[in-house]
N, CA, C and O atoms as a GROMACS GRO file, in nm:
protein
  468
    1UNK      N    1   2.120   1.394   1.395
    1UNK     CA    2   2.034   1.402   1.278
    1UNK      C    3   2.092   1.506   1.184
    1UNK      O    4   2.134   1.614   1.226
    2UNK      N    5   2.093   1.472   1.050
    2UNK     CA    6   2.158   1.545   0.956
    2UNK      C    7   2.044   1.662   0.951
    2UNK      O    8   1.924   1.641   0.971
    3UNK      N    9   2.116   1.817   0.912
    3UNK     CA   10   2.038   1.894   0.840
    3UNK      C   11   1.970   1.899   0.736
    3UNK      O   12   2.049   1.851   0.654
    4UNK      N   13   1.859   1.929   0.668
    4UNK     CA   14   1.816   1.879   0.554
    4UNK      C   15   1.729   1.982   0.516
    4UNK      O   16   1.619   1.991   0.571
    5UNK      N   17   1.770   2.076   0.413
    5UNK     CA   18   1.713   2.199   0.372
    5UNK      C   19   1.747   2.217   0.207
    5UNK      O   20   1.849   2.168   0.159
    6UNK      N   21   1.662   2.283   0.135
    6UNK     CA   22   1.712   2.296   0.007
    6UNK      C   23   1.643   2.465   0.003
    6UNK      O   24   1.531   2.502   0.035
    7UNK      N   25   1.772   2.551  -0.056
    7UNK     CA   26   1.746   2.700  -0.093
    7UNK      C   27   1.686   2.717  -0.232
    7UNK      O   28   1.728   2.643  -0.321
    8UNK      N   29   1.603   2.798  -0.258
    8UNK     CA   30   1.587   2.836  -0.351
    8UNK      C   31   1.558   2.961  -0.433
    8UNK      O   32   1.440   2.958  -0.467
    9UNK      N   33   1.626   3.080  -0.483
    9UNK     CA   34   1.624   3.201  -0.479
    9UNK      C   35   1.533   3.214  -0.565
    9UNK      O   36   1.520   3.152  -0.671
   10UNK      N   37   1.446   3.320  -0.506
   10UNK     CA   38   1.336   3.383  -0.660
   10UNK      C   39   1.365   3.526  -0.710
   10UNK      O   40   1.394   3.632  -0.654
   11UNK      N   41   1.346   3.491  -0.823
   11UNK     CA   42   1.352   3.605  -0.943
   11UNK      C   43   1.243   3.719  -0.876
   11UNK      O   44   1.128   3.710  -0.832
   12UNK      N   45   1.330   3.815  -0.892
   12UNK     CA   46   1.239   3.977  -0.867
   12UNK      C   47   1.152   3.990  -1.005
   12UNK      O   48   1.134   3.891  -1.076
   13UNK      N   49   1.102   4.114  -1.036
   13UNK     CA   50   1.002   4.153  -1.167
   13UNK      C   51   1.088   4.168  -1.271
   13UNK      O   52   1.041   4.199  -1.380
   14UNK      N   53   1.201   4.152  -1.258
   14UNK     CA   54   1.291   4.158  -1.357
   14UNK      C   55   1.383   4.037  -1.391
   14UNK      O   56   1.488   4.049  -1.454
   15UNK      N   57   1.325   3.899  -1.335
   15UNK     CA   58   1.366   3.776  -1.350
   15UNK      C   59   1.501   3.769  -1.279
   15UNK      O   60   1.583   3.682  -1.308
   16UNK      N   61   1.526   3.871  -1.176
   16UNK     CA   62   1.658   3.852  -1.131
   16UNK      C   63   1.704   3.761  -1.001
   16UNK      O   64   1.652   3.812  -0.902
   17UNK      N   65   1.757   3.684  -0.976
   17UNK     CA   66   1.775   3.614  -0.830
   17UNK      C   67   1.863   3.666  -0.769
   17UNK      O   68   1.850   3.635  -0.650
   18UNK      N   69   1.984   3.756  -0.792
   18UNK     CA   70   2.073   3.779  -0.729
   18UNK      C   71   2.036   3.865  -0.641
   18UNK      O   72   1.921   3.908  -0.638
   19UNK      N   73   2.160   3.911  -0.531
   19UNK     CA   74   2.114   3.986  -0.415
   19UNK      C   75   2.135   4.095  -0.456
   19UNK      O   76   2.238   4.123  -0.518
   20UNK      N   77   2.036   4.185  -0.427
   20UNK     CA   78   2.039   4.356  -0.460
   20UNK      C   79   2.040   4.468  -0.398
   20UNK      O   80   1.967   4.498  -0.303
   21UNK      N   81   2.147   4.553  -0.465
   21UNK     CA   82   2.158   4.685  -0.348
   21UNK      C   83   2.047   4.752  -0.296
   21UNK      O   84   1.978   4.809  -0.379
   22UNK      N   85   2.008   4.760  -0.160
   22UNK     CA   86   1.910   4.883  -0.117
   22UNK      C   87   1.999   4.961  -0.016
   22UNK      O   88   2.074   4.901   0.060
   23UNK      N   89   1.990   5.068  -0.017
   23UNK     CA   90   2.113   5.121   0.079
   23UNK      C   91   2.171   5.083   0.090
   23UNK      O   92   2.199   4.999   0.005
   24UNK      N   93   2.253   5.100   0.205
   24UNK     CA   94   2.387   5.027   0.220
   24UNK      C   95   2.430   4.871   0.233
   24UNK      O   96   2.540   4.817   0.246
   25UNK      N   97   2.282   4.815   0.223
   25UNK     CA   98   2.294   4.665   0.222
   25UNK      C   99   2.239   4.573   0.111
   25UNK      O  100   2.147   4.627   0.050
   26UNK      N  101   2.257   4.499   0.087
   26UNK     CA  102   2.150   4.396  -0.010
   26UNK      C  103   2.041   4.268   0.039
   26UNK      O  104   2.055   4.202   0.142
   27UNK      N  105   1.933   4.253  -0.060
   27UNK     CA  106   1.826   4.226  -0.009
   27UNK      C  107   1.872   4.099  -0.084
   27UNK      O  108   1.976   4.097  -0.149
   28UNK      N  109   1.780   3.983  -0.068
   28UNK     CA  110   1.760   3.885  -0.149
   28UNK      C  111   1.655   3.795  -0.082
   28UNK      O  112   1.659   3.756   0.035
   29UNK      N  113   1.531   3.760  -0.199
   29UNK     CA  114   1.453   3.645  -0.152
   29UNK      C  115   1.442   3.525  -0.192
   29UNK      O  116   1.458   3.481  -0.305
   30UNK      N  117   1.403   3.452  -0.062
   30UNK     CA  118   1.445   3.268  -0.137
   30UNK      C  119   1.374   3.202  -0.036
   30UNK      O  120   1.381   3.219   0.085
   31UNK      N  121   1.284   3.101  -0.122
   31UNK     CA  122   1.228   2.996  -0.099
   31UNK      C  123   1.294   2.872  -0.027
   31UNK      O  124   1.352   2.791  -0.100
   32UNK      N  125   1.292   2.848   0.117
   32UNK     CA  126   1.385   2.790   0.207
   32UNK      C  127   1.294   2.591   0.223
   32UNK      O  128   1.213   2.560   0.311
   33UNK      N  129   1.324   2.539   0.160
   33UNK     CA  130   1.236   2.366   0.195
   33UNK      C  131   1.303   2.303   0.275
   33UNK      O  132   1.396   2.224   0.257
   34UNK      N  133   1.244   2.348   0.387
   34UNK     CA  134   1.287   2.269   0.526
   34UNK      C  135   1.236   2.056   0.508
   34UNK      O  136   1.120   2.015   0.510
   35UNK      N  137   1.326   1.992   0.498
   35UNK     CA  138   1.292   1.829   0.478
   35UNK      C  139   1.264   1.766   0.583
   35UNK      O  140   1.166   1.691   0.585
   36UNK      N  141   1.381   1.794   0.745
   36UNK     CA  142   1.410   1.734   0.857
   36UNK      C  143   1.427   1.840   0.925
   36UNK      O  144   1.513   1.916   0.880
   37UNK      N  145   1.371   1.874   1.026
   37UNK     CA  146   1.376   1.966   1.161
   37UNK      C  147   1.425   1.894   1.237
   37UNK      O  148   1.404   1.774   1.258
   38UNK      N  149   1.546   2.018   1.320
   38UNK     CA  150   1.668   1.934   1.407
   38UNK      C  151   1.598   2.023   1.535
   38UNK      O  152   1.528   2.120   1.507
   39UNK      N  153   1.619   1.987   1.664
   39UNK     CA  154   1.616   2.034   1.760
   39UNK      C  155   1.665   2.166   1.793
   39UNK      O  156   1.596   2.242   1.861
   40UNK      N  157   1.802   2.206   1.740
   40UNK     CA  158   1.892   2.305   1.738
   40UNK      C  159   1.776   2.371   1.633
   40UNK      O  160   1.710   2.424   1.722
   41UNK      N  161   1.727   2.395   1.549
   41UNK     CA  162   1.682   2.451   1.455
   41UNK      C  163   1.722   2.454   1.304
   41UNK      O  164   1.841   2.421   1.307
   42UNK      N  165   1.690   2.473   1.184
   42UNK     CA  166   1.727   2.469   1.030
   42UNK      C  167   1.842   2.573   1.049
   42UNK      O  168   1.796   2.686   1.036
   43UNK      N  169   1.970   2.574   1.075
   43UNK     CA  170   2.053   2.654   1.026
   43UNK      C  171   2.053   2.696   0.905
   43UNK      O  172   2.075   2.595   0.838
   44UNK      N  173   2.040   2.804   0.820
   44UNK     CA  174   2.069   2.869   0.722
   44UNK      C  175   2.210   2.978   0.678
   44UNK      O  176   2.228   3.089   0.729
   45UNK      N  177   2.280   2.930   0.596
   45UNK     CA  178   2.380   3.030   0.642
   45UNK      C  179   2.364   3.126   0.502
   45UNK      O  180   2.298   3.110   0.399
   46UNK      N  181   2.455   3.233   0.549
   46UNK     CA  182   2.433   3.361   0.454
   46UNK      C  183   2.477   3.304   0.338
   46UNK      O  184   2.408   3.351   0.248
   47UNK      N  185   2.576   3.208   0.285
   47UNK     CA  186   2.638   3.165   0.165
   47UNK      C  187   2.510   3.114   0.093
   47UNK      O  188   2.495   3.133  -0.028
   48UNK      N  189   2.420   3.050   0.166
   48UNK     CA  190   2.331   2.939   0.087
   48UNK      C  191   2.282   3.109  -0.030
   48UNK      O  192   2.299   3.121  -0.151
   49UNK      N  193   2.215   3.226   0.082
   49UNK     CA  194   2.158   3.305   0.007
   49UNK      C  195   2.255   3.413  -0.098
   49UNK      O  196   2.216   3.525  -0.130
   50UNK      N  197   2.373   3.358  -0.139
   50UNK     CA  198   2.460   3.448  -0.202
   50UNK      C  199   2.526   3.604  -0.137
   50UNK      O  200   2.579   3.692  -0.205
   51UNK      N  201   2.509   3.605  -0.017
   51UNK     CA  202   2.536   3.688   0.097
   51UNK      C  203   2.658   3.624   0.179
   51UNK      O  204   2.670   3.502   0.169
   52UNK      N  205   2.738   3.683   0.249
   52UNK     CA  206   2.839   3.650   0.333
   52UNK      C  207   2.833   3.732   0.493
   52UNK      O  208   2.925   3.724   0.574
   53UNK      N  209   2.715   3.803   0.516
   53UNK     CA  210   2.637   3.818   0.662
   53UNK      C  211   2.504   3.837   0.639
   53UNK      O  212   2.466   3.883   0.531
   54UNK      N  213   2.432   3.809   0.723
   54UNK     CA  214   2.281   3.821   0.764
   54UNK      C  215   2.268   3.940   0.895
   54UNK      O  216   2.316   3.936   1.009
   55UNK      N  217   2.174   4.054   0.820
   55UNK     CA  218   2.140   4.131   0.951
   55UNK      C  219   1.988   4.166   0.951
   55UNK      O  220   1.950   4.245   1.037
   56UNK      N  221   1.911   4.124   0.876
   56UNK     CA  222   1.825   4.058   0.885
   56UNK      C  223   1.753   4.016   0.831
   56UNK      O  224   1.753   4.041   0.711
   57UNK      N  225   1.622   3.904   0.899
   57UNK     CA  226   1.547   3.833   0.816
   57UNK      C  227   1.421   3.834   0.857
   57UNK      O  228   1.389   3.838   0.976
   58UNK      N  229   1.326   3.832   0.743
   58UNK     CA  230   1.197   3.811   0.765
   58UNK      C  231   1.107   3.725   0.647
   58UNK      O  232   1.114   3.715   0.525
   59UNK      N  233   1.009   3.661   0.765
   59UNK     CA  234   0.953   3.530   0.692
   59UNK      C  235   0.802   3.600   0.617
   59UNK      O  236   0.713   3.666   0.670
   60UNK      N  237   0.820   3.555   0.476
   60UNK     CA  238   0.707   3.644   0.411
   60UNK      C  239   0.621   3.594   0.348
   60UNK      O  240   0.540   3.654   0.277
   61UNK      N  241   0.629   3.421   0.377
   61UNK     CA  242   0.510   3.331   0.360
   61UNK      C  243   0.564   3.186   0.447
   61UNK      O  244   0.659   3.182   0.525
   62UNK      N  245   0.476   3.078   0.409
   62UNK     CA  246   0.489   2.964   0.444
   62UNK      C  247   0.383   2.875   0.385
   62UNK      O  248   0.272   2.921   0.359
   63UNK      N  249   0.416   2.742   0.362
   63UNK     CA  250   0.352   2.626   0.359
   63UNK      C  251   0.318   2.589   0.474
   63UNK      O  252   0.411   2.586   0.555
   64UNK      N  253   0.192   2.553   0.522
   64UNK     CA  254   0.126   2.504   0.642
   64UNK      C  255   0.062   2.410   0.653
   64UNK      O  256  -0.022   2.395   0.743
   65UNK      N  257   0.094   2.307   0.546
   65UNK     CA  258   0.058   2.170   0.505
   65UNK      C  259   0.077   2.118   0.645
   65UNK      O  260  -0.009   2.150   0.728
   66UNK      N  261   0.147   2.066   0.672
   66UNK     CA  262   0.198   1.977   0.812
   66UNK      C  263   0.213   2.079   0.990
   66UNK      O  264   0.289   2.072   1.086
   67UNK      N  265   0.092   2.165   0.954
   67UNK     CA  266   0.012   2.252   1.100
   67UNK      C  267   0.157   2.237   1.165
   67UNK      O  268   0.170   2.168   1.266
   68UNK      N  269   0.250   2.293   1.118
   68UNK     CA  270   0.379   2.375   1.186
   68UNK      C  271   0.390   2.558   1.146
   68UNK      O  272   0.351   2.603   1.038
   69UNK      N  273   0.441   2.631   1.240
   69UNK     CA  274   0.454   2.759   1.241
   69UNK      C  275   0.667   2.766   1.223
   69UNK      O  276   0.716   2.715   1.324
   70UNK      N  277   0.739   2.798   1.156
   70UNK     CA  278   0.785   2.870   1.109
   70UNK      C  279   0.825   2.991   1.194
   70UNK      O  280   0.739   3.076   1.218
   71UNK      N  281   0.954   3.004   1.242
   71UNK     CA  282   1.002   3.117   1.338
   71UNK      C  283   1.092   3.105   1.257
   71UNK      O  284   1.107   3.017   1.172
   72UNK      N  285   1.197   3.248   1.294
   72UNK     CA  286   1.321   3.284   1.304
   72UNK      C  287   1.362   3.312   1.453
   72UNK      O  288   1.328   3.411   1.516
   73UNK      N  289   1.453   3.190   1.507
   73UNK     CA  290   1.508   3.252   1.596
   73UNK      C  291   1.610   3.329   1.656
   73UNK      O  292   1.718   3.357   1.603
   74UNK      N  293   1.568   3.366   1.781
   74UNK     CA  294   1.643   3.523   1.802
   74UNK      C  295   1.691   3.480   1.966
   74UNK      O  296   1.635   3.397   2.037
   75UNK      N  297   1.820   3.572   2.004
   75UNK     CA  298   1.868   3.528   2.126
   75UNK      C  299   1.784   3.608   2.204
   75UNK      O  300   1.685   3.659   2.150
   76UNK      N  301   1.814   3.630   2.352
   76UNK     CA  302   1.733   3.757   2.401
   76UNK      C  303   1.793   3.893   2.373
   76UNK      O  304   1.740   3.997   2.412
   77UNK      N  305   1.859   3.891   2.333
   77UNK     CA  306   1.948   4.032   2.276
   77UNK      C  307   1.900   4.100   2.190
   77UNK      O  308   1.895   4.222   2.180
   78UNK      N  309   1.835   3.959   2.075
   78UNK     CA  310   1.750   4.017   1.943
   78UNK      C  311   1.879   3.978   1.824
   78UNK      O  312   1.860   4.020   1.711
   79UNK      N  313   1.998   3.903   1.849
   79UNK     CA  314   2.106   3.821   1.762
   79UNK      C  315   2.036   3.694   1.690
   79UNK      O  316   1.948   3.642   1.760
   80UNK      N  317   2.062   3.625   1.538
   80UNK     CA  318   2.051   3.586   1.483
   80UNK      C  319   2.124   3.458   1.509
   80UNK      O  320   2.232   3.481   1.564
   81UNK      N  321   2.099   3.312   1.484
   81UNK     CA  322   2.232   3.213   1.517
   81UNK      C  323   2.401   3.280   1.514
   81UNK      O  324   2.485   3.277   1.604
   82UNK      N  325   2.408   3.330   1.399
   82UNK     CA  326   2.526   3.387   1.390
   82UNK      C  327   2.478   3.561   1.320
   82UNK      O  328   2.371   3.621   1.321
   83UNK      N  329   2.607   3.595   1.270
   83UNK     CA  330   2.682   3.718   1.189
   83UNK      C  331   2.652   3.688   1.025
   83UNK      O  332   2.628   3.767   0.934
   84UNK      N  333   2.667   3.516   1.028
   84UNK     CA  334   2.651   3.474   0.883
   84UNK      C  335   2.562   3.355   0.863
   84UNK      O  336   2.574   3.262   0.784
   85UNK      N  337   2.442   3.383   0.980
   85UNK     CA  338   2.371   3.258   0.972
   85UNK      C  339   2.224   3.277   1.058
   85UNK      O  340   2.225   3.363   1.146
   86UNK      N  341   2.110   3.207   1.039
   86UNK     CA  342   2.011   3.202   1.106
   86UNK      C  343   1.909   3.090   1.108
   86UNK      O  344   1.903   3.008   1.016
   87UNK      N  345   1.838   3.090   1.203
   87UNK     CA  346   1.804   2.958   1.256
   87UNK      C  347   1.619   2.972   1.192
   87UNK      O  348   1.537   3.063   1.203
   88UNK      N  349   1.614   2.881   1.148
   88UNK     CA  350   1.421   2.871   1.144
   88UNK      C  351   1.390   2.763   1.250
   88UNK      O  352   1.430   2.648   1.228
   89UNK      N  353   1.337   2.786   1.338
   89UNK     CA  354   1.269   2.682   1.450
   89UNK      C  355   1.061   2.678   1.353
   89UNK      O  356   0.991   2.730   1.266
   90UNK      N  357   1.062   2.576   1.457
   90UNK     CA  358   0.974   2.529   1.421
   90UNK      C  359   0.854   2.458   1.557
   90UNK      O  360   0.884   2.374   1.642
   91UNK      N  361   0.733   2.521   1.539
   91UNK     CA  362   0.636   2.481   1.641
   91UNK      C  363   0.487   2.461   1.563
   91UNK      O  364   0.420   2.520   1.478
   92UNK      N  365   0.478   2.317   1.661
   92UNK     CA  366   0.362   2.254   1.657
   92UNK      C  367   0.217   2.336   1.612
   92UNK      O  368   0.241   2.450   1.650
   93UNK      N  369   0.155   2.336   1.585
   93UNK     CA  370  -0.022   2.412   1.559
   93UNK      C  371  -0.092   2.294   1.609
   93UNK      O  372  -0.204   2.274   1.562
   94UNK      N  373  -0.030   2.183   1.726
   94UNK     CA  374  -0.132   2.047   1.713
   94UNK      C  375  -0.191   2.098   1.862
   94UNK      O  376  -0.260   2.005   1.902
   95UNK      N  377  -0.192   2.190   1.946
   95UNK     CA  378  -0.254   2.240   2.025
   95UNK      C  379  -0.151   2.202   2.149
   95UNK      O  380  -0.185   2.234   2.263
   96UNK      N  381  -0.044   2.143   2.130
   96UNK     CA  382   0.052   2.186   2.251
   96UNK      C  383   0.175   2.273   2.249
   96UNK      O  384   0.261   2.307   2.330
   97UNK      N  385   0.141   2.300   2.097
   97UNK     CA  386   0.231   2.431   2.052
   97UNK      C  387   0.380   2.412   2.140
   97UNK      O  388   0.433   2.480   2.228
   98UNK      N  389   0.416   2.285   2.072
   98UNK     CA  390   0.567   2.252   2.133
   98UNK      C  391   0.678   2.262   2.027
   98UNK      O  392   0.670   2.201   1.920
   99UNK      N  393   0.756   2.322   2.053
   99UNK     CA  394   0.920   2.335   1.926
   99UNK      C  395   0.939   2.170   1.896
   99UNK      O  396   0.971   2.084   1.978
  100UNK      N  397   0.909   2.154   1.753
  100UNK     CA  398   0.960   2.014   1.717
  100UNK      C  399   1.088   1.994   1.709
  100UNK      O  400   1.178   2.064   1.664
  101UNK      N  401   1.088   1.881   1.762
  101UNK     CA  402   1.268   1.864   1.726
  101UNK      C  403   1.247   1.708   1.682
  101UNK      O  404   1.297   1.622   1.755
  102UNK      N  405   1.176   1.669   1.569
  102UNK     CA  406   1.194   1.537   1.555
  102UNK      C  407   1.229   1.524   1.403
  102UNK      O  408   1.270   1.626   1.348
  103UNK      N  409   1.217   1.419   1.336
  103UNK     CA  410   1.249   1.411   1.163
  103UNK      C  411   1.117   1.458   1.078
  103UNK      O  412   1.088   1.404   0.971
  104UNK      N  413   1.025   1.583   1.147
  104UNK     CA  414   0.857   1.583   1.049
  104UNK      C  415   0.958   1.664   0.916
  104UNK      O  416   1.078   1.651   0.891
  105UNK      N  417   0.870   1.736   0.859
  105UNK     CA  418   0.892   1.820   0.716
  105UNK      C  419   0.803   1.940   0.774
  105UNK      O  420   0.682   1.948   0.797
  106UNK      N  421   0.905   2.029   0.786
  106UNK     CA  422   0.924   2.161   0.793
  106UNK      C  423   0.802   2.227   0.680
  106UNK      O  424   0.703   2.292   0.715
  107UNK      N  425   0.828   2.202   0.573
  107UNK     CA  426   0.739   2.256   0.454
  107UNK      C  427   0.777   2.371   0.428
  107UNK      O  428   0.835   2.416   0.527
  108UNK      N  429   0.776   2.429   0.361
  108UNK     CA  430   0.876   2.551   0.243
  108UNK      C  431   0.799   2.703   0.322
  108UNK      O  432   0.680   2.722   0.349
  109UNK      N  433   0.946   2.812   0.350
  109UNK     CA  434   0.905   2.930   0.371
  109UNK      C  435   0.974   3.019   0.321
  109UNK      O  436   1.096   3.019   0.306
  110UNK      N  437   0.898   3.098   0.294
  110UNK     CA  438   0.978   3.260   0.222
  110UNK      C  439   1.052   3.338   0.274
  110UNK      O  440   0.982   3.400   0.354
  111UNK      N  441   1.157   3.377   0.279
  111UNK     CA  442   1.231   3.436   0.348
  111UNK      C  443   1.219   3.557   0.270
  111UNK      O  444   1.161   3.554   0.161
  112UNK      N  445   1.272   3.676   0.320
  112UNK     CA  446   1.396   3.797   0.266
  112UNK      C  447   1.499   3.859   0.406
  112UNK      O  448   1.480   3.910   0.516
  113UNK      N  449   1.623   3.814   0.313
  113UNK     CA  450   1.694   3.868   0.403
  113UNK      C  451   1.816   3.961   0.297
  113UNK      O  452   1.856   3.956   0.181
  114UNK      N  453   1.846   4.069   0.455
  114UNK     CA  454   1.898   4.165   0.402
  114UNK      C  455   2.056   4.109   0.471
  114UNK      O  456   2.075   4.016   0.549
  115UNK      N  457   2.128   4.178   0.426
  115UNK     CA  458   2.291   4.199   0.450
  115UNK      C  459   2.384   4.237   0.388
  115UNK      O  460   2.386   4.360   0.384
  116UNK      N  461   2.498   4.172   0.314
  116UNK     CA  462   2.607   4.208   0.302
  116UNK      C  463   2.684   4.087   0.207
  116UNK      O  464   2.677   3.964   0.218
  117UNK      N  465   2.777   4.192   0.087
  117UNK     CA  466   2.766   4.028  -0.022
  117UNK      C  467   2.894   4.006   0.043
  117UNK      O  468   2.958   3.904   0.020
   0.00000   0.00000   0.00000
């Protein structure tokens, strides 16, 4: 099953989308529209967000149209899919709270992630 995601960066208070210095790293937020959930999970890679590593991410809304929850997953280590990439999984709210892995619609979540341009 093909991946099927569309990025979309939002403008800070200053209409800006690009990624921005905070300490030693840069931030950037973007509206992630998950279409098709794969088993493996929505790979996202750092390029989509104008970044070239991910060290980390956090989900700072969601669409909950289609009673799915929205993860970032993490190894047991607390590692990201990759160095330059991360996974949104996805679980059921239909009361068997099972990781979908079929063709539903994900429905759109907010990310910010920090890293490295």
């Amino acid at each position: 099953m093909a991946l099927a995601y569309t990025v979309t960066l939002l403008a800070d208070h200053k209409g800006v989308t690009l990624p921005k210095a905070v300490g030693d790293e840069y931030v950037v937020d973007a509206l992630i529209d998950v279409t098709s959930i794969v088993a493996t999970g929505s790979i996202i890679p750092a390029s989509a967000l104008g970044l070239s590593s991910v060290h980390c991410v956090s989900i700072t809304g969601c669409d909950n149209a289609n009673a799915v929850l929205p993860l970032v997953e993490i190894s047991a280590t607390g590692a990201y899919e990759s160095a330059t990439s991360f996974a949104l999984m996805f679980t059921a709210l239909d009361g068997t709270n099972a990781s979908l892995s079929n063709d539903a619609n994900g429905g759109s979540v907010r990310v910010r992630v920090w890293g490295n341009l």
